[in-house]
C-alpha positions as CSV (number, residue, x, y, z in Angstrom):
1,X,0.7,9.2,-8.6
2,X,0.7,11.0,-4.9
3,X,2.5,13.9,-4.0
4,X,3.7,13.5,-0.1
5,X,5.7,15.8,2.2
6,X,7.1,14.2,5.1
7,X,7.7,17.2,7.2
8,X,9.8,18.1,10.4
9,X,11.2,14.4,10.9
10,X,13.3,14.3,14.3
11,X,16.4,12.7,12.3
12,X,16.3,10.7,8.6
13,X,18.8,7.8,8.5
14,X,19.6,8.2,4.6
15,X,21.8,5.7,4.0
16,X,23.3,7.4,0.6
17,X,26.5,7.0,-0.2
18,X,27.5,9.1,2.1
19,X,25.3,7.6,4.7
20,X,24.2,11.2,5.8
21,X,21.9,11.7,9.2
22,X,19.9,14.7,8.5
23,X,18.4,16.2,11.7
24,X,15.1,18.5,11.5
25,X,14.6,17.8,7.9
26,X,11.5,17.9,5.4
27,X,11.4,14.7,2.7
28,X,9.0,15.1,-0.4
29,X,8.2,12.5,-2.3
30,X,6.6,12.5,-5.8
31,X,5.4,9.7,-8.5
32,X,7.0,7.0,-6.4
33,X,10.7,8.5,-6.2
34,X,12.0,10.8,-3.4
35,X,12.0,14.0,-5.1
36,X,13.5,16.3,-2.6
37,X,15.2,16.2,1.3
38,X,15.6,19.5,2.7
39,X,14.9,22.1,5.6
40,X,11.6,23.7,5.3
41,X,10.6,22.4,1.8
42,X,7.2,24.3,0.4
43,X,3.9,22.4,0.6
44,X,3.4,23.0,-3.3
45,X,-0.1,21.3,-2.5
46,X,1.6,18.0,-1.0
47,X,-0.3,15.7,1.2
48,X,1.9,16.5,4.8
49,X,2.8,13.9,7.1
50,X,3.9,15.3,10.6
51,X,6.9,13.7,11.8
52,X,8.1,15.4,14.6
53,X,9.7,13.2,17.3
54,X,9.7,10.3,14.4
55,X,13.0,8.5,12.9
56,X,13.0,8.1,9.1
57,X,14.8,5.3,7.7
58,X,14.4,3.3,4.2
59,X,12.2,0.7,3.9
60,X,13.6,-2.5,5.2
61,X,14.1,-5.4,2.5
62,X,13.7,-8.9,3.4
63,X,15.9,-11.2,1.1
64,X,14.1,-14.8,2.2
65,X,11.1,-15.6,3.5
66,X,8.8,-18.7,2.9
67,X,5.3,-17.2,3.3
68,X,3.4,-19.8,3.4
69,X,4.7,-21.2,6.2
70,X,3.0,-18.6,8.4
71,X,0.1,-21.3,8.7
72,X,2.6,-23.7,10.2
73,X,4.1,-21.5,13.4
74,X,5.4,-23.8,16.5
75,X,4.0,-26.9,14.9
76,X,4.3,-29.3,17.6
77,X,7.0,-32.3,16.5
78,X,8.9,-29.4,14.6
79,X,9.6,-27.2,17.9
80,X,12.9,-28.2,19.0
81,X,14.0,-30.2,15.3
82,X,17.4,-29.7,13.3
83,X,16.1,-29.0,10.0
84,X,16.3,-32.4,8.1
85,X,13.8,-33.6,11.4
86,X,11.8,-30.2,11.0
87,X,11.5,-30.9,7.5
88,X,10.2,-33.8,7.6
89,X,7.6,-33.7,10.3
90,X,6.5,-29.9,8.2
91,X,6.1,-31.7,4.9
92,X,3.1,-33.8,4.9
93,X,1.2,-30.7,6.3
94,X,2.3,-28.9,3.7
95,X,1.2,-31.2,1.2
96,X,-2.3,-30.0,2.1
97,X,-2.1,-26.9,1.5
98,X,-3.8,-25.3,-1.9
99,X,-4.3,-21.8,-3.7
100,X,-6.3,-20.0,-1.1
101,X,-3.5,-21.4,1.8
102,X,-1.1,-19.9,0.1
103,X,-2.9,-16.7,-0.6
104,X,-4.1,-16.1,2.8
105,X,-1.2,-16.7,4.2
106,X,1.0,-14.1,1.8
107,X,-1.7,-11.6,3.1
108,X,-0.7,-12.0,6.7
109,X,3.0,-12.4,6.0
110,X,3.4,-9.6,4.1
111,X,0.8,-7.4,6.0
112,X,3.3,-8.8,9.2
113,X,6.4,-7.5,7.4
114,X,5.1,-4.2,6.6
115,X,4.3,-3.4,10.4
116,X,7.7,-4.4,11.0
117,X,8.9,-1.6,8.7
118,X,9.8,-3.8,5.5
119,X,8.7,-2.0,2.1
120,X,9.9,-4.7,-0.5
121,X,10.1,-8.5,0.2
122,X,11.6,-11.7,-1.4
123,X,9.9,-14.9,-1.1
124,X,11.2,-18.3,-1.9
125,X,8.1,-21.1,-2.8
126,X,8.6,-24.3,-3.7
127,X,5.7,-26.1,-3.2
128,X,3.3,-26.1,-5.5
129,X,0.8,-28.7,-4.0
130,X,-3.0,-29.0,-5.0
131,X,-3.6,-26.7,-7.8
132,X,-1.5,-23.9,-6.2
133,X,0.7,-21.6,-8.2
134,X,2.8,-18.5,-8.0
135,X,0.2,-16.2,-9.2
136,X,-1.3,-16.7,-5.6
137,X,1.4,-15.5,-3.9
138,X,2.1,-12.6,-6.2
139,X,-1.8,-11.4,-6.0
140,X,-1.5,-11.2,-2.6
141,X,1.7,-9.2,-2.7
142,X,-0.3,-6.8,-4.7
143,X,-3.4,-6.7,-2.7
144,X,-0.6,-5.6,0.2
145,X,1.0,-3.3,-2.1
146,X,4.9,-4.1,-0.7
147,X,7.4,-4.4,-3.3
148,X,7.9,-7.8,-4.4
149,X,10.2,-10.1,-5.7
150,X,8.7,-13.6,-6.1
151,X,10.6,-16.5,-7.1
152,X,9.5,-19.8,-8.7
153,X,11.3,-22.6,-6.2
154,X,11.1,-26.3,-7.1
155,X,11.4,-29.5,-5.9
156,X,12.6,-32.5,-8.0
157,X,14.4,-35.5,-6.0
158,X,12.2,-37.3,-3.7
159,X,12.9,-40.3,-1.2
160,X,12.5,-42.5,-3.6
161,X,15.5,-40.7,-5.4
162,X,17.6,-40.0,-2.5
163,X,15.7,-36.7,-2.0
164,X,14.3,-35.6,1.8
165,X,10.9,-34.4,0.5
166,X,8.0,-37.2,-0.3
167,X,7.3,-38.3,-3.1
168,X,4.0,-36.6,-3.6
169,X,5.6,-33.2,-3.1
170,X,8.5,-33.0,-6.0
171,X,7.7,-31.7,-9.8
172,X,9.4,-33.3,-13.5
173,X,12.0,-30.8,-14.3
174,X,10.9,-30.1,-17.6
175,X,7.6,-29.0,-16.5
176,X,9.1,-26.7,-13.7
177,X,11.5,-25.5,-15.9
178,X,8.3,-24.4,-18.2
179,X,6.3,-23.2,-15.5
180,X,9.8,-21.2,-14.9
181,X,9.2,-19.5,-18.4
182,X,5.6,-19.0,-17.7
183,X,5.6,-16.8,-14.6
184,X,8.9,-14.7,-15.7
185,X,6.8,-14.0,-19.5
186,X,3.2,-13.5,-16.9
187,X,4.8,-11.3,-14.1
188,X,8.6,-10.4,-14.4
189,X,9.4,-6.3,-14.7
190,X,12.5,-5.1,-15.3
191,X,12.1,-1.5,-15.1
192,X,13.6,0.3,-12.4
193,X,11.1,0.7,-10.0
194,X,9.4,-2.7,-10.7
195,X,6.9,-3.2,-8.0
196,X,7.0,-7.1,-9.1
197,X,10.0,-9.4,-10.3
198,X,10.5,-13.1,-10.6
199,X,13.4,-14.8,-9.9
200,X,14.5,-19.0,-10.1
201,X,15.2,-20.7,-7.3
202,X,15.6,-24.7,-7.0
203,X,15.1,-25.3,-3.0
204,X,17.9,-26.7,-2.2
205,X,21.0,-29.2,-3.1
206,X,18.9,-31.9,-1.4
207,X,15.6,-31.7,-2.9
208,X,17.0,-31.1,-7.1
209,X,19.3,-32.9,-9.3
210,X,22.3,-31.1,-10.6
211,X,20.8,-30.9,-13.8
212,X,18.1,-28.9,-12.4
213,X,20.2,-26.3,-11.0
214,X,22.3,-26.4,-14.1
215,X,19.5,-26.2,-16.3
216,X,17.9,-23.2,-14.4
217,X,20.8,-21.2,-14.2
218,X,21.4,-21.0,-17.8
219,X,17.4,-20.1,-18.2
220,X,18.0,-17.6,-15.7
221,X,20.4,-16.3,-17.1
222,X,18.7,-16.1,-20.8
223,X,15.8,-14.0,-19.5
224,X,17.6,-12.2,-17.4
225,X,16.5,-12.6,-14.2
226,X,17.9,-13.5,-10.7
227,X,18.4,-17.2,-8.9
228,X,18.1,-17.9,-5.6
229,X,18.3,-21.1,-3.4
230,X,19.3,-22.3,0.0
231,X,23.3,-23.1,1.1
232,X,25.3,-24.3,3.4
233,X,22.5,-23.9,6.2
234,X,24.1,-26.2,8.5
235,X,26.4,-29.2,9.3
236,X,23.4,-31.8,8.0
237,X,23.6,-30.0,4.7
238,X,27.5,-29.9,4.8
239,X,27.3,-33.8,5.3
240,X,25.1,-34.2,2.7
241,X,26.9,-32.2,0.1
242,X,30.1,-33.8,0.8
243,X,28.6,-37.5,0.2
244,X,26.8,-36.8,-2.8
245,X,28.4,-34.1,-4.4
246,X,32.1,-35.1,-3.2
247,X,32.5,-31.1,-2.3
248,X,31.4,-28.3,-0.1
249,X,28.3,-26.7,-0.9
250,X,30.1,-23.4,-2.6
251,X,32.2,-25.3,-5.0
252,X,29.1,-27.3,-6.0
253,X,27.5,-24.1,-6.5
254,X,30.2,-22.4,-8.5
255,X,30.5,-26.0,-10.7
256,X,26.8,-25.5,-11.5
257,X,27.3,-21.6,-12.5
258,X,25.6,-20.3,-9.4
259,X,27.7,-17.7,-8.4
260,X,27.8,-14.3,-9.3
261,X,26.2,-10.8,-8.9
262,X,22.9,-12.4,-9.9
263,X,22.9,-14.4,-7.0
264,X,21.9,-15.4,-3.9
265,X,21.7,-17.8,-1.5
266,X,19.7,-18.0,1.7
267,X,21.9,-18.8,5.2
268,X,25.2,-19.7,3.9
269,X,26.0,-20.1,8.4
270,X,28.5,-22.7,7.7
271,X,30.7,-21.0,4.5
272,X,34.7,-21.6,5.2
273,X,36.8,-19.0,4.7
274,X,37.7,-20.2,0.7
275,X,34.2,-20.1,0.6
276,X,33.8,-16.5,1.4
277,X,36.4,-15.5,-0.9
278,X,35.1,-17.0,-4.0
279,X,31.5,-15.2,-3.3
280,X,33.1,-12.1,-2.6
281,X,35.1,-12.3,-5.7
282,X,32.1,-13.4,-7.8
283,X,29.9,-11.0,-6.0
284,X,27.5,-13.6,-5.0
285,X,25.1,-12.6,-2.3
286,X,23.9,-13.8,0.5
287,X,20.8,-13.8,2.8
288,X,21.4,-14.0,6.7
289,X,18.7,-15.3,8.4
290,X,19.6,-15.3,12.2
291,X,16.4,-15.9,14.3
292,X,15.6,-18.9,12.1
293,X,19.3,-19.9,12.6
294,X,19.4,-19.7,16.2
295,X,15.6,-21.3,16.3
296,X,17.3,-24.2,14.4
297,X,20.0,-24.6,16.1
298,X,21.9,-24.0,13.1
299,X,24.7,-21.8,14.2
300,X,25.9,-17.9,13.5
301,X,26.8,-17.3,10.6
302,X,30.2,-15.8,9.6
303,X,28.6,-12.6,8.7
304,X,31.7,-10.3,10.1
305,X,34.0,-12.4,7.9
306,X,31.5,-11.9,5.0
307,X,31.3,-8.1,5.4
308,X,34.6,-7.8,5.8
309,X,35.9,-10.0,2.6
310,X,33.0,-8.0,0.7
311,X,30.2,-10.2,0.3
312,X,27.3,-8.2,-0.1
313,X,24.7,-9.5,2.8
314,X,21.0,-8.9,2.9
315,X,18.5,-10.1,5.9
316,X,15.9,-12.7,5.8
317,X,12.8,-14.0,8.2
318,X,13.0,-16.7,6.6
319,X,9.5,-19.1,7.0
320,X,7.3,-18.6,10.2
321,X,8.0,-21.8,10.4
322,X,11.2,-21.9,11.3
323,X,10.7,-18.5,12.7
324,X,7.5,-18.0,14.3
325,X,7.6,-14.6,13.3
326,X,7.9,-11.9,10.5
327,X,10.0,-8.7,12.2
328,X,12.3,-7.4,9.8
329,X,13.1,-4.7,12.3
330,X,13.6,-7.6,15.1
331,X,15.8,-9.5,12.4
332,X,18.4,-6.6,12.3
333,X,18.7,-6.2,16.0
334,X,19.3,-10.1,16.0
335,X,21.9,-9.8,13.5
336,X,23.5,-7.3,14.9
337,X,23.6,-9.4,18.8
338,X,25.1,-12.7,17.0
339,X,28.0,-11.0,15.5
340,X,28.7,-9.3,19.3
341,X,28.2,-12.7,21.0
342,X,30.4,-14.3,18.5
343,X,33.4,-11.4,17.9
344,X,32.8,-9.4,20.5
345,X,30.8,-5.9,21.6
346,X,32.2,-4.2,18.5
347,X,32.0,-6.5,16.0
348,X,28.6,-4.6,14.9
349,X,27.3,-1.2,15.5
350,X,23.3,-0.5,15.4
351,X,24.1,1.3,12.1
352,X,26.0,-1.3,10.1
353,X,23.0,-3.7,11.1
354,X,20.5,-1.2,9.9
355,X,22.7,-0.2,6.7
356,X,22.2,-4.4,6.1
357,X,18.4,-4.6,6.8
358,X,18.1,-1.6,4.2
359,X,20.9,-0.7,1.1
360,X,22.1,-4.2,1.8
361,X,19.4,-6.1,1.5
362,X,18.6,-3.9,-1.7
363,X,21.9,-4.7,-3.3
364,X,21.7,-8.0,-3.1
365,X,18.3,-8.1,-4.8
366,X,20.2,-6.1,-7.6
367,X,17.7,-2.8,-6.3
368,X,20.1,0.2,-6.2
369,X,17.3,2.1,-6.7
370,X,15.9,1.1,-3.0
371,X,17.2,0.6,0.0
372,X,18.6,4.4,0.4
373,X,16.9,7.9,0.7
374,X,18.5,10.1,-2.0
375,X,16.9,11.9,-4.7
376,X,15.7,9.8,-7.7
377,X,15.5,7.4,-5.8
378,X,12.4,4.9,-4.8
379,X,9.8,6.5,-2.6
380,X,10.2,3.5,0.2
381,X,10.4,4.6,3.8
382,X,9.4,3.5,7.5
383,X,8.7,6.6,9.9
384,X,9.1,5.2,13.1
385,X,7.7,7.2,16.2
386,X,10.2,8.1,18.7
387,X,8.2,9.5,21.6
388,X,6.8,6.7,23.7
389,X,8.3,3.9,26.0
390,X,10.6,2.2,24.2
391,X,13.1,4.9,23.3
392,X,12.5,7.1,25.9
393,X,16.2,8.0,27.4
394,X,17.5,7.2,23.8
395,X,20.4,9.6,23.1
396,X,21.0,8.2,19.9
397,X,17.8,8.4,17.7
398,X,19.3,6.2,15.0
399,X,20.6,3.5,17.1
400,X,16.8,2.3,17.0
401,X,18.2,-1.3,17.1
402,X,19.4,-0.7,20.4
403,X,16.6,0.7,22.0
404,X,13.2,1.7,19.5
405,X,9.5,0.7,18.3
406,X,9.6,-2.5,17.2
407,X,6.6,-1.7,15.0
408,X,6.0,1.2,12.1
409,X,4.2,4.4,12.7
410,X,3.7,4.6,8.7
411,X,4.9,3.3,5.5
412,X,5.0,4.1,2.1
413,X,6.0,2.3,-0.9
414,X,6.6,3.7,-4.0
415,X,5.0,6.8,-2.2
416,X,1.9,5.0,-1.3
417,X,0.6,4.6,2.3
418,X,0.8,0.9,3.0
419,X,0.4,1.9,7.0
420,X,-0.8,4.8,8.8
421,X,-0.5,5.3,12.5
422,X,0.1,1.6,13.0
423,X,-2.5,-0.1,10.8
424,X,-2.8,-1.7,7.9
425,X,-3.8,0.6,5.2
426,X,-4.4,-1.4,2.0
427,X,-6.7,-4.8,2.7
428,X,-8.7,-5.8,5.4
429,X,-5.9,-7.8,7.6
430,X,-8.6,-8.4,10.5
431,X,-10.4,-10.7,7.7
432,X,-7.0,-12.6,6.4
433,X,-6.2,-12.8,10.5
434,X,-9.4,-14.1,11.1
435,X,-9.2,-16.8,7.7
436,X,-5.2,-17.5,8.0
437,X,-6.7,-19.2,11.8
438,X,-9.5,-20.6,11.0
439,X,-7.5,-22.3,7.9
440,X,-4.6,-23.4,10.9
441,X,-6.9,-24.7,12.8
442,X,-8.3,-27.1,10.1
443,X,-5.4,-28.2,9.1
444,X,-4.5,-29.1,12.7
445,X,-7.6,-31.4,12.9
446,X,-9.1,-28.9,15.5
């Protein structure tokens, strides 16, 4: 594995425990783990990256993303939907979709993310239409070479059931429950440093039966691996929750054993305060997802309130759907805006949003050994290049989230270049551009 000295680096945004800004500062890294930070560290036959006038930061994680949505951006009929109406209009589309839709459009999402300075990414798919599987998804993650943490979603109530999906879309819940057992046996590592885990994750509270999300939890739970779903998104899903379920979304959750530090759920904008408390306590996690919020007219979620009980919050593009775009980077600075509109100017600093996008979004995919540049630690990290328009007048190098490059200079993960000097590195992302539109523009009858 490489040897790589990042040399002379402007300033390095650690986040270590101690959350140490190191200014003129050499990083080496060495069979995937930083090996060494320091002043004027030896080459000791290294590969050197310059970084003069560059910021340093961890990778960014992404906590929830739907990649295969990045075939369905601004979808006309879905534009200005709340999401039981964007749904809806999204899913028959979907329904057409097969291996090589899905794979193609993992190559651009990813390949999207890693520009935006993300090194390890969740993703959350649930539809399984056509012949198409996980594996697709999880080759694709390879071919990009971002860390990955795949999870096996599921559908199970349709319309004829109560459900919001069609018919033709759901699964039998013994056969995703076996599929479940299939993909964690195929692909699941456990070892730190695991460029590739598998998690569960039923869709949603409106689109499973209790049993379902019972059922999965204790499987979860027997291999040991993580579950994920979506919560408390907004005041549709409330409503729904509270007329099937006869409670709010978090004591459904807890009733169903899905809280705890081996969990999280994706949006959680409309979590009461008792809520809060009971995933704080549990350690329950939670992925913020504020562009797709906002796009959705969801709402902000209580992510001071979160932070503050001790809830451990990652970020999440969610699907380019719902997004129409993939910036982790752009994500944080969004987060960090919300919070300030909602609480006031200092509700969030530029670091605390960063420390989220990186160590927090980490520790909420149970990752200690990412999100944070410390020796022993994973060799994932975004050098982002300080010199040209967008920070120029910057007096504060690491308040990139105020004014910054919206897009990598390079990125390594695990110590491998996934971008250098802007450009994908790894695959041919002019070719998956090229087949991720020709692909749209079938499936939009053009």
């Amino acid at each position: 594995m490489g040897h790589v000295l990042i040399r002379g680096a402007e300033l390095i945004v650690t986040m270590d425990d101690d959350r140490r800004e190191l200014a003129g500062t050499d990083l080496r890294l060495r069979d995937g783990r930083v090996a060494e930070i320091g002043c004027g560290l030896t080459p000791d036959g290294a590969e050197i990256v310059l970084a003069e006038g560059c910021l340093v930061t961890p990778g960014l994680v992404n906590t929830h993303h739907h990649l295969s949505q990045c075939l369905t951006r601004a979808v006309p009929g879905a534009q200005d939907a709340l999401l039981f109406g964007w749904l809806r209009t999204l899913y028959p589309i979907w329904s057409r979709f097969g291996p090589e839709e899905f794979r193609v459009s993992a190559l651009v999402g990813l390949s999207e993310l890693a520009l935006s300075g993300c090194s390890m990414s969740s993703d959350h798919q649930y539809l399984y239409p056509n012949g198409a599987r996980l594996d697709d998804t999880i080759a694709a993650a390879r071919e990009v070479g971002l860390r990955f943490h795949a999870t096996r979603g599921a559908m199970s109530i349709g319309e004829s059931k109560g459900g919001l999906p069609p018919d033709g879309l759901v699964e039998a819940e013994p056969a995703i429950l076996e599929d479940c057992i299939r993909v964690i046996d195929a692909f699941h590592d456990p070892d730190p440093g695991a460029m590739i885990r598998v998690g569960i994750a039923p869709c949603s509270p409106f689109t499973v039966s209790p049993e379902l999300m019972r059922d999965a939890a204790l499987l979860a739970r027997d291999k040991g691996v993580r579950l994920h779903t979506h919560l408390a998104e907004n005041d549709e899903d409330i409503a729904y929750s509270l007329e099937r379920f006869g409670c709010r979304p978090g004591q459904y959750a807890e009733d169903l054993g899905w809280t705890g530090d081996d969990v999280w759920h994706a949006h959680c904008v409309k979590l009461d305060a008792q809520e809060i408390s009971l995933f704080a306590q549990s350690g329950t996690g939670v992925a913020h997802c504020p562009c797709s919020n906002c796009r959705l007219g969801s709402g902000i979620a209580p992510v001071r309130a979160m932070r503050d009980a001790g809830v451990r919050v990652g970020l999440g593009v969610d699907g380019s759907a719902s997004n129409d775009g993939g910036s982790l980077i752009g994500e944080a600075r969004q987060a960090m805006l919300l919070q300030r509109v909602a609480h006031g100017a200092d509700a969030m600093s530029a670091r605390e949003a960063l420390e989220i996008a990186t160590r927090g979004g980490a520790d909420v995919l149970g990752r200690p050994d990412c999100g944070r540049l410390a020796p022993g630690k994973r060799a994932d990290l975004a050098i982002w290049d300080m010199t040209g328009i967008e920070a120029a007048g910057l007096w504060d190098r690491a308040a990139i989230l105020l004014a910054g490059p919206s897009r990598v200079r390079d990125l390594f993960v695990e110590g491998r270049q996934v971008v250098r000097d802007g450009h994908i590195v790894t695959h041919d992302l002019g070719a998956a551009v090229t087949a991720q539109t020709r692909i749209a523009r079938r499936l939009a009858g053009l």
